[in-house]
C-alpha positions, 0 to 999 in steps of 0.5 A: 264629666263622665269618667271610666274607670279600669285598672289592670289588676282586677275589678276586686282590687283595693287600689281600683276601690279605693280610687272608684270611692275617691272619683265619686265623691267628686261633684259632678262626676258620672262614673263607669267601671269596667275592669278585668275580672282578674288580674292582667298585669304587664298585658301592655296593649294586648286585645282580646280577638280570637274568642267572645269576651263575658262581662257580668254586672258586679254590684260593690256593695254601696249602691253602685255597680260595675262590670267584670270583663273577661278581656285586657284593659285595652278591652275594657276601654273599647267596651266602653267606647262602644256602648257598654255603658249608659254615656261615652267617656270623656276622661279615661282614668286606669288604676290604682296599680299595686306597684309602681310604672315607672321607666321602661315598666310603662312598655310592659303596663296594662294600667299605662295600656288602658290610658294610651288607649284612650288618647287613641280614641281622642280622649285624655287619660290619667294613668296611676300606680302606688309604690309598694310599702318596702320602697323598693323601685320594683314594678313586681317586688312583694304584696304590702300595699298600704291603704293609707297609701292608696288613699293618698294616690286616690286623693291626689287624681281625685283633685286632678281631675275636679280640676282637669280643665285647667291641668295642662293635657296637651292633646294625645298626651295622658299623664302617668302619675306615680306615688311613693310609699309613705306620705308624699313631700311633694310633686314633680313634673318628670320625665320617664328614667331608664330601667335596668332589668337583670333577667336570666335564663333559668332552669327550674325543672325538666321531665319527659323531653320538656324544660320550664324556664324562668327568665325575669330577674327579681330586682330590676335597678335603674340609672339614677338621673335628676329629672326622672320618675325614679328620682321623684320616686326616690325623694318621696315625691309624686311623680307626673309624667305626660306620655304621648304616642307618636313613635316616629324618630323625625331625625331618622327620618331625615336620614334616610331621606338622604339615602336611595331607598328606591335602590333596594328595589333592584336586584342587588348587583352580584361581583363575576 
């Protein structure tokens, strides 16, 4: 199985480490690493277009290589597809984010971005974020991320991936694995839940005709709902969510095949 491995918080990040340490103790993995070379947190699917990318080999310190891209995760999994390694992937997996994805935080996520990216291109992909240690359900809130814990989340892809030929990955679906602060009591299957973001416009300086403004709250909640990420989350438990990338609303569809669209092409009719 040969795996790419990106995250959206940087190729020096403890949480990319720790699951690159994870991956290549799993037989007959052949791993690449290509991640940014700082942080890229909510890029969402962001690309690099206007001006040349760098990328430098970056050494780990045991033996085994990497590299460091001046581009999005979405860039560096393009890298990738078009031969900055020695093979083409077969398993996208992007992570260990420092903070969880869940609900509408996934719109938002590099970490979400880099494995859609790859069901574009055809390949399964395996998304993953740790929950901070205070348990707050914020993508953002604070800087504590236990290695215990990443080491939990970086066991659990691990094993998911030595078996992925028998963990049901519908074809265009990756999986958004999320896993709680603290020891994990369990697994479930889930669906994404619904955000609440509280931001406000905020004024925080002005000078010489110019504003700076801060408009993200600092504590999103969330509807509390049986079923979702943030229910799993919540429990303790490891939340699993398959994600596909078909927006189309089929329904709509319906609905406006019942209306004459080709009467828009006509001058509107005015009243004399």
């Amino acid at each position: 199985m040969k795996v790419l491995l990106t995250n959206d918080d940087g190729i020096t990040a403890t949480g990319l480490n720790v699951l690159r340490r994870a991956l290549l103790g799993v037989p007959a993995i052949e791993l690449a690493v290509i991640a940014p070379d700082s942080n890229r947190s909510a890029t969402a699917r962001s690309i690099t277009f206007r001006e040349p990318l760098t990328v430098e080999e970056v050494e780990f310190g045991d033996g085994t290589t990497g590299f460091a891209t001046s581009g999005t995760p979405v860039d560096c999994v393009r890298f990738a597809a078009l031969g900055l390694t020695d093979f083409e992937p077969e398993l996208i997996v992007s992570g260990i984010n420092h903070g969880a994805n869940l609900g509408d935080d996934i719109t938002y996520s590099g970490t979400v971005a880099a494995a859609f990216e790859g069901i574009m291109l055809g390949l399964p992909a395996i998304a993953v974020s740790q929950q901070a240690d205070h348990g707050e359900m914020d993508f953002r809130a604070g800087s504590a991320w236990s290695r215990s814990g990443f080491e939990q989340a970086a066991a659990f892809v691990a094993r998911m991936v030595e078996e992925l030929e028998h963990v049901p990955m519908p074809e265009g679906t990756l999986l958004n694995v999320n896993t709680p602060a603290g020891e994990a009591t369990g697994v479930c299957a889930c669906r994404l839940g619904k955000r609440i973001y509280r931001d406000r416009m905020e004024l925080t300086d002005e000078q010489d005709g110019r504003r700076r403004y801060r408009i993200y709250g600092d504590a999103p909640g969330y509807h509390h709902e049986e079923g979702t990420d943030f229910a799993a989350i919540a429990d303790g438990r490891i939340a699993v969510t398959p994600l596909h990338f078909d927006l189309t609303d089929q329904s709509g569809i319906e609905q406006l095949a019942g209306f004459d669209l080709g009467a828009l092409l006509r001058p509107a009719a005015r009243e004399v």
